[in-house]
N, C-alpha and C positions, 0 to 999 in steps of 0.2 A: 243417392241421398246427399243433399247438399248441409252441409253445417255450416250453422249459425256464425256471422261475426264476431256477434257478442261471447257466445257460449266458448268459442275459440283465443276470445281477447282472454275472457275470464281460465282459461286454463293457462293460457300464456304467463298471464299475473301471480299464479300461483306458482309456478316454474320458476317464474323472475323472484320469487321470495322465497322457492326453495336452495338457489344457487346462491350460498351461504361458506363464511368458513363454519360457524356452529354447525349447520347441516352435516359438512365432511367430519367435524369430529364427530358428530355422533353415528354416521356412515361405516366411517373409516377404519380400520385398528387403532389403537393408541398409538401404537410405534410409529405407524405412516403420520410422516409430517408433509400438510399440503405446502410447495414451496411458494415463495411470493409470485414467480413468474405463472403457475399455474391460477392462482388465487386469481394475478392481473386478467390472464383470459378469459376465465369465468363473467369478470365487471365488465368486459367489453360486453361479451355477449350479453350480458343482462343488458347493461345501460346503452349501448348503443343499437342491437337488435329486438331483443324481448320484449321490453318494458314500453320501448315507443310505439312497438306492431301493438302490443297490446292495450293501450289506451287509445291509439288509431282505430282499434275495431270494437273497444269498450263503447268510446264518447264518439267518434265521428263517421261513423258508419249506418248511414242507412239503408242500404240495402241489406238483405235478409241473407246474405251469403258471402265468402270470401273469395269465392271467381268474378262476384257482379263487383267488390270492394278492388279487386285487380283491375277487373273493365274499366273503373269509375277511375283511379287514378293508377295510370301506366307506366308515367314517367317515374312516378314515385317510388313504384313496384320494382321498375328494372331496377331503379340506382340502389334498392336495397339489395334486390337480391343479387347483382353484380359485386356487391359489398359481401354480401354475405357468402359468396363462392369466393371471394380472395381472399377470406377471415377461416375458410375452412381449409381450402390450398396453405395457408401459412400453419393452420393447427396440423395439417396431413404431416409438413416438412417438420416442423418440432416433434411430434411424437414418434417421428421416424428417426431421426436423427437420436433421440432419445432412445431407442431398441435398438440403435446401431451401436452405441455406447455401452450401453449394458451385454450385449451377445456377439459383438464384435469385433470392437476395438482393442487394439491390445498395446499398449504402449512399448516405446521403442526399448524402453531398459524400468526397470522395478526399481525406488530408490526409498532408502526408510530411515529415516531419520532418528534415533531413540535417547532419550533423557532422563538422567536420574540425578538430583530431581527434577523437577520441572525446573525450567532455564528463565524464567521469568515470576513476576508478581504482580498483581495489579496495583493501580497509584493514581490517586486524584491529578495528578500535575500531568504525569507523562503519559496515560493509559497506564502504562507498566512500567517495570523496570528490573534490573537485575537482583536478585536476595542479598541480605548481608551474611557475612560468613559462614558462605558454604562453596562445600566442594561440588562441581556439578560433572557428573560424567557422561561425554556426548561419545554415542555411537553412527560411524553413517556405512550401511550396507547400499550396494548396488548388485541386485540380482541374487542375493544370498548370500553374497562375500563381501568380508568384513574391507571398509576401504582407509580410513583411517580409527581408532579410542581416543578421545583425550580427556584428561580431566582438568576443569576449569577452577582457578581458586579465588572465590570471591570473597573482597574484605567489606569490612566492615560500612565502609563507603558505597558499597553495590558497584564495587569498580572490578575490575580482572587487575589481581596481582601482576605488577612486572615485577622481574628478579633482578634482585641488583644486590652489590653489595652493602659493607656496613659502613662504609665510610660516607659522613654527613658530607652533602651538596647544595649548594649554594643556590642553586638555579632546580628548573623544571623546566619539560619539554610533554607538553602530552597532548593527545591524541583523541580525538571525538568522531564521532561518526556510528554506522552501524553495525554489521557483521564485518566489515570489511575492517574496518578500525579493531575490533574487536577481536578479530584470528582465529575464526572456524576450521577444525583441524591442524594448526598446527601448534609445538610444543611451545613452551614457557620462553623458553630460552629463541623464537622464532617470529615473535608477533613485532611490529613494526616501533612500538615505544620502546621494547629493549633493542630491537638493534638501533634506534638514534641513540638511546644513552650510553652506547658502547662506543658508537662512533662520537659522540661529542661529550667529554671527559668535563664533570664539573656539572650537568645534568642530573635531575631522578626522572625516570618514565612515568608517567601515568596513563590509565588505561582505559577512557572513559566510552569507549564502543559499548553499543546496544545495538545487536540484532534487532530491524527490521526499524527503525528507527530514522526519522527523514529531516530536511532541513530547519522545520521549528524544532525540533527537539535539541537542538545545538542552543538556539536562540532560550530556551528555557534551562538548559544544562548550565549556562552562562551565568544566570541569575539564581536559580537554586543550588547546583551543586558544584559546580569551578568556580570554587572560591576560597576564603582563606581557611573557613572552615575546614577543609578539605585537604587544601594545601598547604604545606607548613612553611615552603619558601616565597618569596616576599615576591622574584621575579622569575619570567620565564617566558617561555612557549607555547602557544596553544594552533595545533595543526589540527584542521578542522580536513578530514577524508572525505570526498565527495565521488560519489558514483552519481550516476545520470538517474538511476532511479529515487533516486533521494527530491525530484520533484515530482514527481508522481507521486511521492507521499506526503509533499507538501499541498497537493490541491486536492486532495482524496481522490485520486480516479478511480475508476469502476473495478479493475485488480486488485486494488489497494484497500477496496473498502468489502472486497470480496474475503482477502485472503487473511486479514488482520487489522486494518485498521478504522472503522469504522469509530470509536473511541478517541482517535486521535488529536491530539491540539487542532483548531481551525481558525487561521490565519487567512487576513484579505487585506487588501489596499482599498483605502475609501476612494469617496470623491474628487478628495482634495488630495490623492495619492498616500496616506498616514496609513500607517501599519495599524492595524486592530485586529484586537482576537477577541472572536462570539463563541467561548465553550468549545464543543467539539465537534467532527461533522456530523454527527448523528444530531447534535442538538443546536447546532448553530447555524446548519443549511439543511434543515431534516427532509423537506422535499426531494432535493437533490437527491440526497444519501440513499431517501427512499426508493426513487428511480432507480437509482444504480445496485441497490440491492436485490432490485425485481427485474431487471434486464440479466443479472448474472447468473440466474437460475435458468435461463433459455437456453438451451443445448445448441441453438445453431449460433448461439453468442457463443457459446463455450468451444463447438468444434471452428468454428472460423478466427478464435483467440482475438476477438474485437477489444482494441483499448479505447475507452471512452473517456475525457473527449480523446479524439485522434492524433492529436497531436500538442508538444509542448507550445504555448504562442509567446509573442514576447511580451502579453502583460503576465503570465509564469514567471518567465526570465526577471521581470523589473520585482517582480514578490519577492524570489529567491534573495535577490540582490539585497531587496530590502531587509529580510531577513536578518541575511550575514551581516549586513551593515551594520544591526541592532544587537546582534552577540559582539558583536568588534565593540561595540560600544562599551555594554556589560563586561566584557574581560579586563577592556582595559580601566576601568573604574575599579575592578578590583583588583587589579595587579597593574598599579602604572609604570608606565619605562618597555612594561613586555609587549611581544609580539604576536600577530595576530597573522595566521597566513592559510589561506585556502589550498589543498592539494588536489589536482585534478588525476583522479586515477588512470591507470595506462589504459586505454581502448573507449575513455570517453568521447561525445560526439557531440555533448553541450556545453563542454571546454569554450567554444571560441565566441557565443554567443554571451555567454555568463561571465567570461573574464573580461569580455571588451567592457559590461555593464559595472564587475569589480573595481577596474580601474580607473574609470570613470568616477568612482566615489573611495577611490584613493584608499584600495583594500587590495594587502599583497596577495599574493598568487603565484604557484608552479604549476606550471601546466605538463601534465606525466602522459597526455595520452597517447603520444608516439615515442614514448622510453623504453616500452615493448611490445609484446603479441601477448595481450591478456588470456588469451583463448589457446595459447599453445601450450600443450602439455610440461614443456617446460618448465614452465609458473604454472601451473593447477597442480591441484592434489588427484586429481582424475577428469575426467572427461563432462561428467556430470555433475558434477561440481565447480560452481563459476567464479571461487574465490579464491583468492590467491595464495603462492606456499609460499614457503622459507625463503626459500632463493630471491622471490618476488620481491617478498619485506625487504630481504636485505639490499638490495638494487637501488629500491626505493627511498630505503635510509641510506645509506652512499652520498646518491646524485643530492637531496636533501642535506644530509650535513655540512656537504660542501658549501650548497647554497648560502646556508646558513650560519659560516664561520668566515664565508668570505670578506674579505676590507671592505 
């Protein structure tokens, strides 16, 4: 018995209108969230297989059958169905890979993070930011044991208290960036702004790290929060801590906009090379954002740890640059006479293309990334954990102070 064309176009068309997110919710449980990567497959198949077979066999089919509509056009037949075996081949590998995740995989170490209270707040300016005066208690276990507690004391500024003493100082020396600046697990008396104000007598620390926080948010910290608002001395220091992923989260890549930032400032160099900011990624390049939000949900993204784009280019590099330029600018407008200095953290590897571009625009720099083995136990708090201890800061502030008291 041979079926209809048309009567086959017309179920097609109905299929293509039933492959729906509405459909899956009202399919679905409530709890089950369809993800965006799933959602994308669906629209393939609709829009590129369904919908076209089925208006092929609606409007331009005249023969009474779908073997005589194959006979009639062949090439067209193979290159679909060749399409449609390598769209199924690629569905086979994700959802396989998807059952291998769930019943399989077991990661190399368990690691967990825990806060009380929550360690941030949301903020028109920055996405987030840290709370005013409060104590925050971070715990981080690996595999069930405890690896380091500490409790974070936040002032009134959303800044991390450095401890120092009561005698007034003339100067400031402080410190921006994100966890790294900031001093994830270690104690009070261990984070990088008090060991420089130990080692350079006449200093007060400040402590202006934010977890997860990338090169604009320097550029905006400059202009709303280091300032004299904030600061009560007239001159000073501002080290700005750089890790390598700190561009990554200036162009939103596909981690960055997986794992938290998606909200974040969005910054671009126009035409005519001019720093401009359009909102945030999500609302200032929403395509993009979009894409990268629905590739991350693909498990064979996710087990092959794809970072999108692949690599940093040097119109990144000339952003970055632009960036810092434009916090150099804002500090020192409101703190004239002080110093503006970029710290390259120890094991960076975009050290030498970023400070060739710093220099260039006659903005200091230390470059730490061979000052030691970031990744030896030595400087870590453990193994899984990529940020730096006590001993690190204080190395750090050391070779630093020097720099910076020399003639």
């Amino acid at each position: 018995m041979q079926i209809s064309a048309r009567i086959f176009g017309f179920i097609l068309f109905l299929l293509a209108l039933a492959l729906n997110e509405w459909a899956f919710e009202f399919v679905l449980p409530t709890e089950r969230e369809v993800d965006y990567f799933l959602r994308f497959l669906v629209l393939i198949a609709s829009v590129i297989f369904i919908i076209p077979l089925a208006f092929l066999l609606l409007f331009s089919a005249p023969s009474p059958s779908v073997r005589a509509g194959v006979r009639r056009y062949p090439k067209l037949a193979a290159f679909y169905f060749g399409l449609f075996v390598a769209f199924i081949i690629f569905c086979c590998a994700e959802f396989g890979t998807r059952y291998y995740f769930k019943h399989f995989y077991k990661p190399p170490f368990k690691d967990i993070t825990e806060w009380s209270p929550q360690p941030t707040v949301p903020d028109s300016i920055f996405a987030y930011r840290l709370p005013e005066n409060k104590i925050i208690n971070h715990r981080y276990l690996v595999n069930d044991s405890l690896i380091y507690e500490q409790n974070y004391k936040i002032d009134s500024f959303s800044r991390r208290e450095t401890l120092t003493d009561t005698i007034a100082k003339d100067k400031f020396i402080a410190v921006a960036g994100c966890s790294f600046a900031f001093g994830y697990g270690v104690n009070n008396n261990e984070t990088l702004p008090y060991f420089l104000q130990q080692q350079m007598q006449g200093y007060e620390g400040y402590n202006y790290g934010v977890s997860g926080y990338g090169t604009q948010h320097l550029l905006l910290q400059t202009r709303e929060k280091i300032t004299p608002k904030e600061i009560k001395q007239k001159q000073g220091i501002l080290i700005y801590f750089f890790i390598d992923n700190h561009l990554n989260r200036l162009i939103g890549s596909r981690r960055i906009i997986k794992l938290w930032g998606e909200n974040f400032p969005y910054f671009f160099l126009d035409e005519e090379k001019k720093l401009e900011q359009s909102g945030t990624f999500k609302t200032g390049r929403y395509w993009k954002t979009l894409f990268y939000k629905t590739i991350t949900n693909s498990a064979i993204v996710d087990i092959l740890d794809l970072e999108i784009p692949f690599s940093i280019t040097d119109d990144d590099f000339k952003l970055a640059a632009a960036v810092i330029k434009e916090s150099k600018k804002e500090f020192e407008k409101n703190f004239p006479g002080s110093k503006f200095i970029v710290l390259f953290c120890p094991g960076s590897k975009c050290s030498g293309e970023l400070a060739a571009l710093l220099a260039k625009r006659n903005i200091d720099f230390v470059d730490y990334s061979l000052l030691f083995d970031i990744n030896s136990k030595e400087y870590r708090s453990h193994y899984s954990d990529p940020h730096p201890n006590g001993k690190a800061y204080e190395e750090i502030a050391r070779n630093l102070s020097l720099y910076l008291t020399q003639p």
